[in-house]
N, C-alpha and C positions, 0 to 999 in steps of 0.2 A: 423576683429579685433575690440573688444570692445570698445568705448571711453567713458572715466571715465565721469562722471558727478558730481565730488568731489568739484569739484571748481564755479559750479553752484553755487555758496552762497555769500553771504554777508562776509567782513573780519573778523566780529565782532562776528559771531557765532565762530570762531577759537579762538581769543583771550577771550573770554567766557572759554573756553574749557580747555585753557591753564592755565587758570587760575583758573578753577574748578580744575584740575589735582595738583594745587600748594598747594590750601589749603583744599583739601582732599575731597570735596563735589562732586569730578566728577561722583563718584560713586553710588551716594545719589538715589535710584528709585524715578523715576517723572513720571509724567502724564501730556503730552502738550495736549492743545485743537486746532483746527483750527474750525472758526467760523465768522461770521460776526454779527456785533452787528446791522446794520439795511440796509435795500434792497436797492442796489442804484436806484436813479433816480425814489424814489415814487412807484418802481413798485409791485405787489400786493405778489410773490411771486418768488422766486428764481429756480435754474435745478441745481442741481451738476453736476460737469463733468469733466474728466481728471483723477480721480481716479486710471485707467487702464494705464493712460501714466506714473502714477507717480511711481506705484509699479515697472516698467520695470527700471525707472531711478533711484531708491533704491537701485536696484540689482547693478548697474554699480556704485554706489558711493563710489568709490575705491581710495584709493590713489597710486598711482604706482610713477616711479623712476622721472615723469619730472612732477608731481603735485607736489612731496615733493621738487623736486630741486628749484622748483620755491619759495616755502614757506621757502626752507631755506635761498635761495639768497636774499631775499626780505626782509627778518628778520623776516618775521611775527608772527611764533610762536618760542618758544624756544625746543631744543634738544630733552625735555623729551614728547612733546607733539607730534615734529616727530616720536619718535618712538610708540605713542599709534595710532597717527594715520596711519602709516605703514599698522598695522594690525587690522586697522576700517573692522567693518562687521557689520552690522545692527543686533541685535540679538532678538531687543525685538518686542513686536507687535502693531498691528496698526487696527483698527477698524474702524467705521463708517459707512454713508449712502450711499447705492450701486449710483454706478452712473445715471442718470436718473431723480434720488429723487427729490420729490420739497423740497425746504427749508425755514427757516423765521429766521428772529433773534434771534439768540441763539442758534439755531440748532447746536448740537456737530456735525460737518461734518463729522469731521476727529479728529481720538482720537489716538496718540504715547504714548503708553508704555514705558518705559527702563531706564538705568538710564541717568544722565541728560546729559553726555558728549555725548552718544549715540545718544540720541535724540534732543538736541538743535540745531545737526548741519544740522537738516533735514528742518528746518523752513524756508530758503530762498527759497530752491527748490520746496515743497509742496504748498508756495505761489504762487511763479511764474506759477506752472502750476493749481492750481483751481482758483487763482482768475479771469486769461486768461480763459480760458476754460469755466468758468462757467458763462462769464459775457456774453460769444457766446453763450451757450446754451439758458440760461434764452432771451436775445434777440431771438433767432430762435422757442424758444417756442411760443413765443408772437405773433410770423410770421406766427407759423404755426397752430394757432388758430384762424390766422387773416384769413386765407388761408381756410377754414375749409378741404374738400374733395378736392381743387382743390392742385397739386402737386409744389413743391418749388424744387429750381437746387441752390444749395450753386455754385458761380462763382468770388470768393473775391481775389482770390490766389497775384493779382496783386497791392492790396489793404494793404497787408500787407510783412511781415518777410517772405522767403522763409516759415523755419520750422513753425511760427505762424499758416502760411496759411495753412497747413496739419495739426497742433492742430483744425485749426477753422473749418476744414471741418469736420473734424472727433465729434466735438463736436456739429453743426448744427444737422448734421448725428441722432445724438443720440436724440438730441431734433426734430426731427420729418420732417426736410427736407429730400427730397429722392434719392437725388445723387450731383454730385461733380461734377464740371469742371477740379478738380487737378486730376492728374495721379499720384502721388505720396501718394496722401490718400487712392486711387483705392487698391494700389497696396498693401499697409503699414494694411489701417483697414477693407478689403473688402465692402467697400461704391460702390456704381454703380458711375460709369462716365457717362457723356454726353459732349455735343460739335460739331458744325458744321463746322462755319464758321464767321469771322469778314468782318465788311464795308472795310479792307485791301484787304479781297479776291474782291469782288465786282469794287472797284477802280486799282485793279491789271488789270480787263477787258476791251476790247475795249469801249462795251456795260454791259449792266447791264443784258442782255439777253444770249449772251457768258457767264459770271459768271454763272449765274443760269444751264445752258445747262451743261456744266461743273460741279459742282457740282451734279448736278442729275445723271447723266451718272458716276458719281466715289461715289456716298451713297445711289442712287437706289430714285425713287418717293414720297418714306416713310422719307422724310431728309425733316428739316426746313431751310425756305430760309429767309433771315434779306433782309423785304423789303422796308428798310426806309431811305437806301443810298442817293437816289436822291428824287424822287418823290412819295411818299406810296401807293396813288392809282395806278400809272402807276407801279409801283415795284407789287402788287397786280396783277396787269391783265397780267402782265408779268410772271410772276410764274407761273400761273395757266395755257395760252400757253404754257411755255416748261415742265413744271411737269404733265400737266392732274389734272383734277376737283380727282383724287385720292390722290392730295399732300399730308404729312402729316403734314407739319403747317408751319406758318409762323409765322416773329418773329419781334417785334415792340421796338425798343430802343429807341424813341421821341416823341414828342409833347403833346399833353393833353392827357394821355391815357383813360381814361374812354372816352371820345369823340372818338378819334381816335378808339380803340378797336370797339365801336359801328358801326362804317363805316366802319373799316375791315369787320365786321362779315355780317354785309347788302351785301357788294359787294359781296365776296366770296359763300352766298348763291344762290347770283343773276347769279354768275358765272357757279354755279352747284353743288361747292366745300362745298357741306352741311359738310362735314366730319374732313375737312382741319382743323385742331386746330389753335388757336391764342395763340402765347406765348408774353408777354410782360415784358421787363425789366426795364431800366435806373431808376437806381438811387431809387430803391423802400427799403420804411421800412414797420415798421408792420402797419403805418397809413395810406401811401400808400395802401400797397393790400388791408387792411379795405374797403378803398373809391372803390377801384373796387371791390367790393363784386358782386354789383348786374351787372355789366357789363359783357360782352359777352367772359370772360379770361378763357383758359382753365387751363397754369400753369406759372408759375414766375419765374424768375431768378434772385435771390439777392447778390449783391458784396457788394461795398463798407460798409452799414449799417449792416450787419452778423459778418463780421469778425471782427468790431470794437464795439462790443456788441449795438450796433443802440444807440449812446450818451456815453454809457458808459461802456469803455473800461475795467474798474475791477470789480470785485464781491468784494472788499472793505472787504475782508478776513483778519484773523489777526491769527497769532499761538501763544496761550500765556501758561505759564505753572499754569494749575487749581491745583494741588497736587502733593504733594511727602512726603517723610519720614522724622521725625523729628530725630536728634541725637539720640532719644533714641529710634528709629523700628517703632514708633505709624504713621500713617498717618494724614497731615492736608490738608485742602484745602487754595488754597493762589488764591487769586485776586487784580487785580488792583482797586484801589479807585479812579483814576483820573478824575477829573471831561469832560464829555461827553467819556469818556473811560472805560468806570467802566468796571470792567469782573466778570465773577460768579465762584466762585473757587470750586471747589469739582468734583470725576469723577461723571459723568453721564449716565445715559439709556434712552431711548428716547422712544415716540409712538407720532402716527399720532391719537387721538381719534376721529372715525366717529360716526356722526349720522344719521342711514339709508343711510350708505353708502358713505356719503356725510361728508368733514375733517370742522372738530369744532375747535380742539386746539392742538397744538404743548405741550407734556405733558412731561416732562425732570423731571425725578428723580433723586435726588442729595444727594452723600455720599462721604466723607472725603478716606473714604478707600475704600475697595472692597467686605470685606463679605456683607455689608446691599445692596448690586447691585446682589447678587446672583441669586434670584427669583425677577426678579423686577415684572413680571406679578402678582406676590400677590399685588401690590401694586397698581396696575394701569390695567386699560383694553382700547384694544387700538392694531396697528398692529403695530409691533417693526418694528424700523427704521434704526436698526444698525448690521452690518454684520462682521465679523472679513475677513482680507483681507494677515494678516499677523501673524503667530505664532510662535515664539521663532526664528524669523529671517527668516522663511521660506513661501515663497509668496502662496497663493493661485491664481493658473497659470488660472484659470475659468474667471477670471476679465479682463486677458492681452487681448490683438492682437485681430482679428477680431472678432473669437465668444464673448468674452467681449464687445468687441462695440455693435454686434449685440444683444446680451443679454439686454445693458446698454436702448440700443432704444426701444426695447421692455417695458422694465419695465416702461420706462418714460411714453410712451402713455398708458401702464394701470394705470399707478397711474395719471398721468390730469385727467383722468376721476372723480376722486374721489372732485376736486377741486368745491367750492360752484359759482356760477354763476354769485357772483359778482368780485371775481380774473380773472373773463375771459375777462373785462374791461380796453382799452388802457390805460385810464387814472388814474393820477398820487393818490394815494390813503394811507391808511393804510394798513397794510399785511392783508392781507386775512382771516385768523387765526390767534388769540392770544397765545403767546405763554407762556405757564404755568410752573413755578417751582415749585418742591414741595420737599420737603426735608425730607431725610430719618436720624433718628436720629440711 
């Protein structure tokens, strides 16, 4: 059974609606933007992400008999608005930057089409899921440039909102960590799983030697033991007794890690266990794993700081409407003037412009209407940024479910590449790239 996602909103897009339907404008074609007007927390450059969850929860934004019952019992909208929303179906289209993408301020993300009743009601829910999503991505990007070749295990699920926690996997995923603790993201966006065992197992035993024997004997030699229960060294030499110098790793959730790590990996060689990997967790962000770079870590496992975008929880996204049609057919572009609010009104086309390969400027061509956006590559050179994902209400299915994700991870680690050497820097900065408008008359 389907469950509607209609009610995912704010009340205020409905009485918008209700009140576009009163005085005739509901019908009026607009053009909303979603977009962030600057990077949170200093950082150099942004990840989109969520795109693929959001066209799935488009499709279900339905109103059926206990979404309208509640709107009417409530008062919220009036008679004439239940019956337009009845038979709500999204029909118009929706474009933007594949998921993956880097982005900077101003970047058209996400571009709705239709007229405005259609489209204004999508604004709660397009937030909720790219500002979440993209504020884990851009954080797990950061991690996993911090990480360079060594391997990251998203493990936050307990960190956050049930569902949150299979968005933040799924969106880690895509910005470049390589599996998931959750089984519900495993299953949902074909991400790899992993998982052992917790200090519970270990403490469930008489000895710390029982635990281990036991585990080996039920996940085979090749299983990581967490040997930092009691004592690390004696958890160490202990392992390596009931597993054999063939273990394959062991996993470190305390004390100084870069110190500790270094004495794991002395003993363990000393032991025999040249092979045995070292994983290390507790509590690691991207300036964390930075500081063990040069330490003896084979891969990481990041909760708490992933799924809470490490500081900061939004991508500080905003859906505003850049254009739509004046009484008389012509198209204008509208913006906000608010001071630190301002927005840029007109649709837009977008390019990454590199040089030798290498991104220079975020290049956005701006027109009121839509013929001067037809050939925007007359205008501009540069790899277009913007994808159509929805046309005349009907999804492009290539974006959803697992191949989508795995499409999305892909694209993101070819296009980092493209990023200049000073956005691969923790600290807090300018965007990376200036972002240029230029307007087409």
């Amino acid at each position: 059974m389907t469950t509607s996602t209609a009610l995912l909103t704010d009340r205020y897009e409905l009485t918008m609606l209700a009140a576009a339907l009163r005085d005739g404008t509901a019908s009026r074609p607009s053009v909303f933007e979603l977009f962030s007007r600057r990077l949170s927390g200093g950082r150099r450059f942004g990840v989109v992400a969520g795109t693929g969850r959001l066209l799935s929860l488009i499709r279900d934004f339905r109103f059926g008999d206990d979404e309208l019952r509640f709107l009417r019992d409530n008062d919220i909208v009036d008679a004439d608005s239940l019956t337009y929303l009845e038979k709500y179906r999204f029909t118009g289209s929706v474009k933007g930057y594949r998921e993956g993408e880097l982005y900077f301020p101003g970047s058209p993300i996400l571009t709705v089409e239709g007229t405005f009743a259609d489209a204004v009601v999508l604004e709660t829910l397009a937030l909720s899921v790219l500002n979440h999503d993209s504020a884990v991505a851009t954080a797990a990007s950061r991690m996993s440039i911090a990480a360079g070749e060594r391997p990251l295990a998203e493990m936050g699920s307990r960190r956050a909102a049930e569902q949150s926690a299979v968005a933040a996997a799924r969106a880690a995923y895509i910005a470049g960590f390589k599996a998931t603790s959750n089984l519900e993201a495993g299953r949902r966006w074909g991400i790899p799983t992993m998982g052992t065992a917790a200090h519970s197992w270990t403490l469930l035993h008489d000895t710390e030697e029982q635990a281990f024997q036991a585990q080996v004997d039920s996940l085979g030699p090749g299983t990581t033991l967490l040997v930092d229960t009691y004592d690390i060294r004696t958890g160490v030499e202990t392992a390596i007794r009931v597993a054999g110098t063939g273990l394959g790793g062991v996993r470190i959730d305390s004390g100084d890690l870069p110190i500790v790590a270094g004495e794991v990996r002395a003993q363990l060689d000393e032991l025999g266990a040249t092979g045995t990997r070292i994983t290390v967790t507790s509590d690691l962000d991207e300036y964390a794993i930075a500081a063990l770079a040069a330490s003896p870590v084979d891969s990481y496992g990041v909760g708490t700081s992933v799924v809470t975008g490490s500081g900061y929880p939004t991508a500080s996204m905003v859906y505003k409407l850049v254009a739509r049609q004046d009484s008389d057919g012509s198209w204008v572009g509208v913006a906000k003037a608010s001071t630190d609010k301002a927005s840029h009104g007109g649709r837009k086309a977008a390019f990454r412009t590199l040089e030798d390969g290498v991104a220079a400027a975020e290049t956005i061509l701006v027109a009121d209407g839509f013929e001067q956006l037809d050939a925007p590559a007359e205008h501009v050179e540069g790899r277009p940024l913007q994808v159509t994902f929805m046309d005349a209400g009907d999804i492009d299915e290539s974006y959803e479910g697992a191949p989508g994700t795995a499409s999305a991870r892909a694209h993101h680690l070819r296009v980092r590449e493209e990023l200049p050497v000073r956005a691969l820097a923790l600290s807090k900065s300018d965007p990376a790239i200036p972002t240029v408008y230029t307007d087409i008359a």
